[in-house]
C-alpha positions as CSV (number, residue, x, y, z in Angstrom):
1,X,-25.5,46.3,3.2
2,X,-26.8,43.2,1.7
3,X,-24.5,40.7,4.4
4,X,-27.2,42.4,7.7
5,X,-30.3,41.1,6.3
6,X,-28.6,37.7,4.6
7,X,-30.4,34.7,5.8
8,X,-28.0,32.0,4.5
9,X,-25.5,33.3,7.4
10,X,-26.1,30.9,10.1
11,X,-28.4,28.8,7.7
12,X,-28.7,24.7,9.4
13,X,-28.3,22.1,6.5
14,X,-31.2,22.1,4.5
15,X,-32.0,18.0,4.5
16,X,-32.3,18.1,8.7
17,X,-34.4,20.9,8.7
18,X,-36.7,19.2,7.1
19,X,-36.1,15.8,8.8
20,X,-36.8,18.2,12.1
21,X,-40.1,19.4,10.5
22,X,-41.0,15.8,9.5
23,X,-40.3,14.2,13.1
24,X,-42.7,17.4,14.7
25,X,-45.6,16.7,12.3
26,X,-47.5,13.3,14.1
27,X,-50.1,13.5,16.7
28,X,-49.7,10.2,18.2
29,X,-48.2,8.4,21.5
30,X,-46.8,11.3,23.5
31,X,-47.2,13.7,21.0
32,X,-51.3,14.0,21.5
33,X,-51.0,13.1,25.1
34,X,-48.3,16.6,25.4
35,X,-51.6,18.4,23.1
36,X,-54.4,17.0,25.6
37,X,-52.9,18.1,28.9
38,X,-51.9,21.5,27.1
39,X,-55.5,21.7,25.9
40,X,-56.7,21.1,29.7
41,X,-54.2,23.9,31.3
42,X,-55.3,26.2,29.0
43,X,-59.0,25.7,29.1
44,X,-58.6,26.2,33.3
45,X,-56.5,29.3,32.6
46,X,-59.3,30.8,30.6
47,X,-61.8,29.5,33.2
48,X,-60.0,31.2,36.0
49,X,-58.8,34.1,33.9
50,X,-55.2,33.4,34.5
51,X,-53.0,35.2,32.0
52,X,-49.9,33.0,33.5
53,X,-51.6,29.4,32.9
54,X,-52.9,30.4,29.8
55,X,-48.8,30.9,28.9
56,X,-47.7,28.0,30.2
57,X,-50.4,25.9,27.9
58,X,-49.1,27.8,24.8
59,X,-45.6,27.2,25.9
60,X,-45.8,23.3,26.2
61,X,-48.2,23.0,22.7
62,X,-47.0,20.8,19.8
63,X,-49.4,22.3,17.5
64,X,-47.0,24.7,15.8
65,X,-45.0,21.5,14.1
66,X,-48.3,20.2,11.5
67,X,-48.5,24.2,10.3
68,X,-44.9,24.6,9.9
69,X,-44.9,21.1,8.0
70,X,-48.1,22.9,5.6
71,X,-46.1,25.4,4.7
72,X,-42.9,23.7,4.1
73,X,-44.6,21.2,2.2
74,X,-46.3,23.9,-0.5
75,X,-42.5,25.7,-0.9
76,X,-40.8,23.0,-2.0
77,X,-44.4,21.0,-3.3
78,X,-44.2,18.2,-1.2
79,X,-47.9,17.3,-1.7
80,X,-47.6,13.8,0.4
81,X,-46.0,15.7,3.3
82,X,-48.9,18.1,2.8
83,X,-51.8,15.7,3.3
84,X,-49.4,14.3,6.1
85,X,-49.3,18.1,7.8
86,X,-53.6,18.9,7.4
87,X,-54.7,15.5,8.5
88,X,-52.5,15.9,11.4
89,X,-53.5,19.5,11.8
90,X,-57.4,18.0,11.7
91,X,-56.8,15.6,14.4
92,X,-55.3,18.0,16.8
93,X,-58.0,20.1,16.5
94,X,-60.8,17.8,16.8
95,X,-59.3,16.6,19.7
96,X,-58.3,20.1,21.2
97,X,-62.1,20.9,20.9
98,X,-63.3,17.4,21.8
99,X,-61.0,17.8,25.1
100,X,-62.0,21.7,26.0
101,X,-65.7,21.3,25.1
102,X,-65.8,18.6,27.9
103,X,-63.9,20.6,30.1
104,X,-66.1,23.1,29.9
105,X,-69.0,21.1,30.1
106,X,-68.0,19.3,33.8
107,X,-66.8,22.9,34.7
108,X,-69.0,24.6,37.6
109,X,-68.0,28.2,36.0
110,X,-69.3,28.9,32.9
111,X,-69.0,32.8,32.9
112,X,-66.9,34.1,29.9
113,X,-63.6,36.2,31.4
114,X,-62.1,38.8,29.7
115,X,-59.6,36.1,28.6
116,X,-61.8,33.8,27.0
117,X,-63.8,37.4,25.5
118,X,-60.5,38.4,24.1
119,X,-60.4,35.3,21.3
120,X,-63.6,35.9,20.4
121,X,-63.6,38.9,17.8
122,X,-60.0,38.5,15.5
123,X,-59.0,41.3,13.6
124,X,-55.9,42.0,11.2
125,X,-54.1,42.9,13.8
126,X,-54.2,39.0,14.4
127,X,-53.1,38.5,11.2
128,X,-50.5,40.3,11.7
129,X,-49.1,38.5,14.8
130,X,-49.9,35.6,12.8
131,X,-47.4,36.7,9.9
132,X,-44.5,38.2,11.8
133,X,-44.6,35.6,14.7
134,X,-44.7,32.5,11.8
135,X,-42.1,34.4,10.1
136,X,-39.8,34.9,13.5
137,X,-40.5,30.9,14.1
138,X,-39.7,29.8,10.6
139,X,-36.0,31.5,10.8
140,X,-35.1,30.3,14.6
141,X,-36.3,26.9,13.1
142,X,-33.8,27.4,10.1
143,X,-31.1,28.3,12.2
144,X,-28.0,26.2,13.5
145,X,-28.3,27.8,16.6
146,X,-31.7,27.8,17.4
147,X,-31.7,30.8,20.1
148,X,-34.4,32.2,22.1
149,X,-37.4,32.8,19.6
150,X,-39.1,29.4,19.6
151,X,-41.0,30.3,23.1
152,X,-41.7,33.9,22.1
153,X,-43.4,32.6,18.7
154,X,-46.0,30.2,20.6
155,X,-47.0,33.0,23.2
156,X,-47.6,35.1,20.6
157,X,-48.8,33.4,18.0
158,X,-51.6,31.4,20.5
159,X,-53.0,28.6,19.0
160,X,-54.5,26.5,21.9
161,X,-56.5,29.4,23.9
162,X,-58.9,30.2,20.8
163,X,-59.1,26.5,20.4
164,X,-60.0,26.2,23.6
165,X,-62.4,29.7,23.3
166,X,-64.1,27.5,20.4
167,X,-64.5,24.5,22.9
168,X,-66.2,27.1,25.6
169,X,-68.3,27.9,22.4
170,X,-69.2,24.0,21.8
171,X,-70.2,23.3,25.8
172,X,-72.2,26.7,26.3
173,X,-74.1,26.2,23.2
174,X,-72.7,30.4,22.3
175,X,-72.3,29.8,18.4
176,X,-70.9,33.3,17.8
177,X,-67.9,32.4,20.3
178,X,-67.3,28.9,18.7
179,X,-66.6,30.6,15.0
180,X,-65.4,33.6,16.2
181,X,-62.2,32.2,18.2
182,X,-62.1,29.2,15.4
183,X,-61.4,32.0,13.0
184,X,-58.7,33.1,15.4
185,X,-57.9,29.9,15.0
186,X,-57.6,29.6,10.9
187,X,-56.0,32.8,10.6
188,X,-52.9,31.9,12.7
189,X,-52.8,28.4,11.4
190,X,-52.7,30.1,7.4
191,X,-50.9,33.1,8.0
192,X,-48.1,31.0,10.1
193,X,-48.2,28.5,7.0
194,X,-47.8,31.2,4.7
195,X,-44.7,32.7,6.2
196,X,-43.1,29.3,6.0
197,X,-43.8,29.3,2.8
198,X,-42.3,32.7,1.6
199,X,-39.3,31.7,3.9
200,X,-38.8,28.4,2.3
201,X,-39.0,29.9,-1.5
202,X,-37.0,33.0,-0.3
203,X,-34.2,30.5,1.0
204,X,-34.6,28.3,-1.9
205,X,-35.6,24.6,-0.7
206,X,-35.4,22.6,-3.3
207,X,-38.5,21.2,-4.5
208,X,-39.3,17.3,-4.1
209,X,-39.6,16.6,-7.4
210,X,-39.7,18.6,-10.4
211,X,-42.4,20.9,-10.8
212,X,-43.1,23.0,-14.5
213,X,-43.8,26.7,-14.3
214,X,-47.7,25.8,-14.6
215,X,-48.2,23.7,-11.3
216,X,-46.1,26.9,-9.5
217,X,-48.2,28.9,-10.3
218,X,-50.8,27.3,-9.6
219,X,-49.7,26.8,-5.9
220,X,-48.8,30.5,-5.9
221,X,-52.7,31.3,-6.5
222,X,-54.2,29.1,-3.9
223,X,-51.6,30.9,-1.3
224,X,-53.2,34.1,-2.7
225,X,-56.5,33.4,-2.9
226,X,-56.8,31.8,0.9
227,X,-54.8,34.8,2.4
228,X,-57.4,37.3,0.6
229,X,-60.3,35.3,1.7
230,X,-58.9,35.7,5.1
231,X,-57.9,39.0,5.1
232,X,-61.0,40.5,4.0
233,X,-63.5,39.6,7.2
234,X,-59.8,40.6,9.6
235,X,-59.7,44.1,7.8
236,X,-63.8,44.3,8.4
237,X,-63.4,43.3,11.9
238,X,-60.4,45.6,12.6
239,X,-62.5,48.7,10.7
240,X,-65.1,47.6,13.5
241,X,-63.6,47.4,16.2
242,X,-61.7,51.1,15.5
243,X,-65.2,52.2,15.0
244,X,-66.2,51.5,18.3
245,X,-63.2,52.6,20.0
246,X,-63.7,55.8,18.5
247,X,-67.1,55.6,19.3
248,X,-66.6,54.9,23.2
249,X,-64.2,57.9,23.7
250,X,-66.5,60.3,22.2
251,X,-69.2,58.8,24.8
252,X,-66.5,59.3,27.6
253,X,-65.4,62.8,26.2
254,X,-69.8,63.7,26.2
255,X,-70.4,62.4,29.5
256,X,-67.4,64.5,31.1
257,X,-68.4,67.5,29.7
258,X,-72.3,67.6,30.0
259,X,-72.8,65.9,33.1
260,X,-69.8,65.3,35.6
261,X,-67.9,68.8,35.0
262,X,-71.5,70.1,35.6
263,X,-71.2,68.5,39.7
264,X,-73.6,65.6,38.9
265,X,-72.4,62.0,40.3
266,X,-72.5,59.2,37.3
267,X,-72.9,55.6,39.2
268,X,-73.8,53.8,36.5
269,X,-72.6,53.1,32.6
270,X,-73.8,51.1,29.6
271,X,-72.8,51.9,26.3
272,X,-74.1,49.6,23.3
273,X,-72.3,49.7,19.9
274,X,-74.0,46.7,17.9
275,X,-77.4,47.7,18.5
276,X,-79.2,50.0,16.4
277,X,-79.7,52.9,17.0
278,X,-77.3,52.8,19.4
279,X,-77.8,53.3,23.2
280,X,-76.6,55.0,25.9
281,X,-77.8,54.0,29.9
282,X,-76.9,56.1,32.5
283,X,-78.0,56.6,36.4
284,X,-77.2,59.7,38.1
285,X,-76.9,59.8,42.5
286,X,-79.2,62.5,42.8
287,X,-79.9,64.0,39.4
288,X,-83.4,63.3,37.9
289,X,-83.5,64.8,34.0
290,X,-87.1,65.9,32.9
291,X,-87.6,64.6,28.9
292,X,-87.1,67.8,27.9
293,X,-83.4,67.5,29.1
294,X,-82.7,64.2,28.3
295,X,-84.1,65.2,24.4
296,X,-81.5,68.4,24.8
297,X,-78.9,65.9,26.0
298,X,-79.7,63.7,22.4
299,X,-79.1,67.1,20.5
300,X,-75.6,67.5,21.5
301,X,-74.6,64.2,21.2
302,X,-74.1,65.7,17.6
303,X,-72.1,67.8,18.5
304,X,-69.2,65.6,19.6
305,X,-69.6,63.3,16.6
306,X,-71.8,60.7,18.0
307,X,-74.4,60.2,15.5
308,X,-77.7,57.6,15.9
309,X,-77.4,57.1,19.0
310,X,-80.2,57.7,22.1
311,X,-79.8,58.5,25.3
312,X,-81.6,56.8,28.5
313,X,-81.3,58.2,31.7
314,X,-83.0,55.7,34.7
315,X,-84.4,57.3,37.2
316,X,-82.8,57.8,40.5
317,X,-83.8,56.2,43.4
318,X,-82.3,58.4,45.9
319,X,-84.5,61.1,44.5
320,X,-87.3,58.6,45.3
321,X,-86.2,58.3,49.1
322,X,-85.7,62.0,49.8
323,X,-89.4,62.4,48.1
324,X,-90.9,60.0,50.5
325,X,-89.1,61.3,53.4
326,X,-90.1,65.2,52.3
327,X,-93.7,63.6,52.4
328,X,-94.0,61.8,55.5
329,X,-92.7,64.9,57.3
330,X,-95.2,67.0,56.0
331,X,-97.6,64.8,57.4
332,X,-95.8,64.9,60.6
333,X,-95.7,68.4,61.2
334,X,-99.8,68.0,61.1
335,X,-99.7,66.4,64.5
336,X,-99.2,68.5,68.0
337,X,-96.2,65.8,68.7
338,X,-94.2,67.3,65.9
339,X,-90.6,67.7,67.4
340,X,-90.8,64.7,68.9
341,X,-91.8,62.5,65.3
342,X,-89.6,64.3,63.1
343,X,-86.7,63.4,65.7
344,X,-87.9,59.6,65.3
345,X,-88.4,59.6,61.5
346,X,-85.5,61.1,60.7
347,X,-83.6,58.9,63.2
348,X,-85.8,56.0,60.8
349,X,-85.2,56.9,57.8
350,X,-81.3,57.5,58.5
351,X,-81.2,54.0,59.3
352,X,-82.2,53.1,55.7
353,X,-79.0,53.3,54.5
354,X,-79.2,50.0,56.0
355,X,-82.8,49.1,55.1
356,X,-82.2,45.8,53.0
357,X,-85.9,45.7,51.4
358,X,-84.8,49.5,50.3
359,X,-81.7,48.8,48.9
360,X,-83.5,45.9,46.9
361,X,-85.7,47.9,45.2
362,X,-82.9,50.7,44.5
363,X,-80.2,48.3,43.0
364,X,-83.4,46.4,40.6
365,X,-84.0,49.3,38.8
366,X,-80.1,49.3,38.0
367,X,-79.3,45.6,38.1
368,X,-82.5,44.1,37.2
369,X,-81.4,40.4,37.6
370,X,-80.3,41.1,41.7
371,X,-83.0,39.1,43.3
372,X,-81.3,39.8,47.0
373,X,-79.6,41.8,48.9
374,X,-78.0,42.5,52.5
375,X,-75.9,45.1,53.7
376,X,-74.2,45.3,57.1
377,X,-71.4,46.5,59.6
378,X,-69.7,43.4,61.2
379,X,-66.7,43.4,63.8
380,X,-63.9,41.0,62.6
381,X,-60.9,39.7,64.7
382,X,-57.8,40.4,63.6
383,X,-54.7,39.6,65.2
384,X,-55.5,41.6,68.8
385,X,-57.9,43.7,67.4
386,X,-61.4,44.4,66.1
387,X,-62.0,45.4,62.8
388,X,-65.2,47.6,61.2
389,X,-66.0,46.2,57.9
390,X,-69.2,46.8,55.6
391,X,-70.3,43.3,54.2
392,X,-72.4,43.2,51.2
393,X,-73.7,40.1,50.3
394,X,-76.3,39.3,47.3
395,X,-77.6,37.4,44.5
396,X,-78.3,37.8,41.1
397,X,-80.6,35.4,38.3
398,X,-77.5,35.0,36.3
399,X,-73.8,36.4,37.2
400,X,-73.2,40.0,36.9
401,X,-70.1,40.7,34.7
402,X,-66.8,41.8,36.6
403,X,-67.8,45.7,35.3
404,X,-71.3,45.3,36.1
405,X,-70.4,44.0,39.6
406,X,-67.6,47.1,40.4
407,X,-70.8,49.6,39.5
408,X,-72.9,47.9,41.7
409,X,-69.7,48.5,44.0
410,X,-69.3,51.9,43.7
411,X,-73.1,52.9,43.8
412,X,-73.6,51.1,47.3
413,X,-70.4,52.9,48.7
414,X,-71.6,56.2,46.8
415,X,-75.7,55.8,48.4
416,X,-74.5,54.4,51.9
417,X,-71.9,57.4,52.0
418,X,-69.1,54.6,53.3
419,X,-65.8,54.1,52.1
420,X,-64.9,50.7,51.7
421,X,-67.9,48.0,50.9
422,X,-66.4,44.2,50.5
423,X,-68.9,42.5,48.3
424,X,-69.7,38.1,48.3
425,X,-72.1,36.6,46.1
C-alpha cells in the first residue's frame, strides 16, 4: 500500500532542486520587470471585472519562487537563504502595491467589481487553498518530470489579484479593503511556506549545517505559532460569513412565503448583515403595509429563525399615482363636461408612464442618489428594418452597484408594464 502514496518515486536530485529554488528567488532585471507587467494585467482585470485577465496575470507571476524559497529554507534551516527569500518577498510586494496603487490612482473607474470584492474578506477556506495548492506546487516542483500542476497551483493559489485588491485599497483611500485582501495576501504567502516546509522535512532535505534538537524545535514553534495566529481571524471570518449565508436564505425563504406566494410584486431588496440590529428594505409595486402589518411582519421573522432584525417597507409610489389620479377625477366628475375630461385625464395620466419628472420622484424614494432620469421609445435601423426599443437613460451622485442597477431595471420594466428596457448611464 505504502509504494501509491511514496513520494521518493519520481523524486528529482535533491542538490538541483534547490539550485532551481535558489535561481527563482531574486526580484531583479527581468525578474521584477515579469512582476510589474503581471501586477498591471491583473489590476486592469479587476478594474474591468475580467475573470480571464485576472488568470493570465496569476499565470505569468514570479511571486511563487521567494515563498517556496521561505519554506525550503526553514526545512532544512537555511537561515541565509531565508533572509534572501523575505527581503525578496518584501520587495515584490512593495512594488506590486507601489505599481497597483498607481494604477488605480490614473484609472478613470474606481467602482469595486465583484472581482476586486471577492479578495476582500478571506476565510479558512483560503487557507485551505493556500495549504493544498502550496502543497500540490511543492511536489510538481520536486519532481523529475515536472507535469501539469505548476499552472493550476498559481490560479489557485492567487497571489497578485489581492495584492493588487490591497493596491485598489491604497489609491481609494478604503482601509478595510487594503488589510482585508493583504491578509489574503499573508495567508497564502504562510500557508504556501508552510507546506514547503512539511514537504521538505517529510522528504528529508538535509539540513545546511548541523542543527541540535533545541534550535528544531525551536523552528518547529514559530511554524506553529504563525499558522495559529493566522488561523484564528480565517476560522472567525469563515464562522461569519456562514452566518450570513444562513442568514440571507432565511430572509429569501420569509420573503417567499409572506409576501410573494401571497400575489404581491417585490421590486426592490436590501438585506444588511453587519449592522445592528439588522435590516431588512423592501418596496412592493402596489402593496402599501399599514404599521400595524409591517410590526406583524417583524413578529414572524421569529418564526423562520431570523432574530434582531427589523423590517422597513418604503412606500410605494405607484400607490401614490393611482391616489392622485382617483382624486383628480373626483373633481372631474364635479364639472357638466365630465365625459369629455375624464377621457382627457385618463388619456394624461396614461402617458405618465412616460412622464420623466414622475418617474424621478418614483425611483428617489428607491434610489435616493438618481439625480436624473429619461425614459423613451426610439426607432433604430437595423439592417432593412426599424426596430422599437425603450431607452432609459440616467444619472446617479455616485454609481449604483451592478445589483442595485438590475433593480432599478426590473422596477422600470415592472411600473412602465414593458418588456425589455436597455439602460445607459
Amino acid at each position: 500500500m505504502n509504494k501509491f502514496f511514496d513520494l521518493h518515486k519520481g523524486e528529482e536530485d535533491k542538490r538541483a532542486v534547490l539550485e532551481n529554488v535558489r535561481s527563482n528567488i531574486s526580484f531583479t532585471g527581468s525578474n521584477l520587470w515579469i512582476l510589474m507587467a503581471a501586477v498591471f494585467i491583473a489590476s486592469i482585470g479587476l478594474n474591468v471585472n475580467s475573470t480571464a485577465v485576472i488568470i493570465g496575470a496569476m499565470l505569468i507571476s514570479p511571486l511563487m519562487g521567494p515563498i517556496v524559497g521561505a519554506g525550503f529554507a526553514l526545512g532544512i534551516f537555511d537561515f541565509h537563504l531565508l533572509r534572501k527569500s523575505l527581503k525578496n518577498l518584501l520587495i515584490a510586494t512593495i512594488a506590486s502595491l507601489l505599481v497597483s496603487s498607481i494604477y488605480f490612482l490614473l484609472s478613470p473607474f474606481k467602482e469595486a467589481q465583484s472581482e476586486l470584492l471577492a479578495r476582500t474578506s478571506p476565510n479558512i477556506y483560503d487557507v485551505l487553498i493556500a495549504f493544498f495548492g502550496g502543497l500540490v506546487g511543492v511536489i510538481a516542483i520536486t519532481r523529475v518530470e515536472k507535469g501539469n500542476p505548476i499552472p493550476g497551483v498559481a490560479i489557485a493559489t492567487a497571489l497578485m489579484p489581492p495584492l493588487c485588491t490591497a493596491g485598489y485599497g491604497l489609491a481609494t483611500g478604503n482601509l478595510k479593503f487594503f488589510f482585508g485582501a493583504l491578509f489574503l495576501y499573508t495567508i497564502n504567502c504562510v500557508f504556501i511556506g508552510i507546506s514547503t516546509f512539511i514537504i521538505v522535512k517529510f522528504l528529508k532535505y538535509p539540513p545546511v549545517n548541523f542543527v541540535d534538537k533545541k534550535e528544531e524545535k525551536r523552528v518547529q514553534n514559530i511554524v506553529t505559532i504563525v499558522s495559529v495566529l493566522i488561523l484564528i481571524p480565517s476560522v472567525y471570518f469563515a464562522y461569519s460569513l456562514y452566518q450570513e449565508q444562513k442568514f440571507r436564505l432565511s430572509v429569501n425563504e420569509f420573503l417567499e412565503k409572506e409576501i410573494v406566494d401571497k400575489g404581491h410584486t417585490l421590486i426592490y431588496k436590501k438585506v444588511s448583515f453587519s449592522t445592528n440590529p439588522k435590516k431588512i428594505e423592501l418596496a412592493l409595486l402596489s402593496k402599501n403595509y399599514s404599521q400595524d402589518e409591517v410590526d406583524m411582519l417583524n413578529k414572524k421573522l421569529n418564526d423562520f429563525g431570523i432574530e434582531n432584525t427589523n423590517i422597513e417597507i418604503k412606500k410605494s409610489a405607484s400607490d401614490d399615482t393611482s391616489l392622485l389620479k382617483d382624486d383628480l377625477l373626483n373633481e372631474v366628475s364635479k364639472s357638466d363636461e365630465k365625459d369629455k375630461k375624464i377621457i382627457e385625464l385618463e388619456q394624461e395620466l396614461s402617458k405618465n408612464i412616460f412622464d420623466n419628472t414622475q418617474l424621478l420622484k418614483e425611483s428617489k424614494i428607491l434610489f435616493p442618489n438618481i439625480n436624473a432620469i429619461t425614459v423613451s421609445n426610439n426607432n433604430f435601423a437595423q439592417g432593412d428594418s426599424l426596430v422599437k426599443k425603450t431607452i432609459l437613460i440616467y444619472k446617479a451622485e455616485t454609481p449604483l452597484s451592478e445589483e442595485d442597477e438590475l433593480q432599478f431595471k426590473n422596477w422600470i420594466q415592472q411600473r412602465l408594464n414593458i418588456k425589455n428596457v436597455e439602460v445607459f448611464k
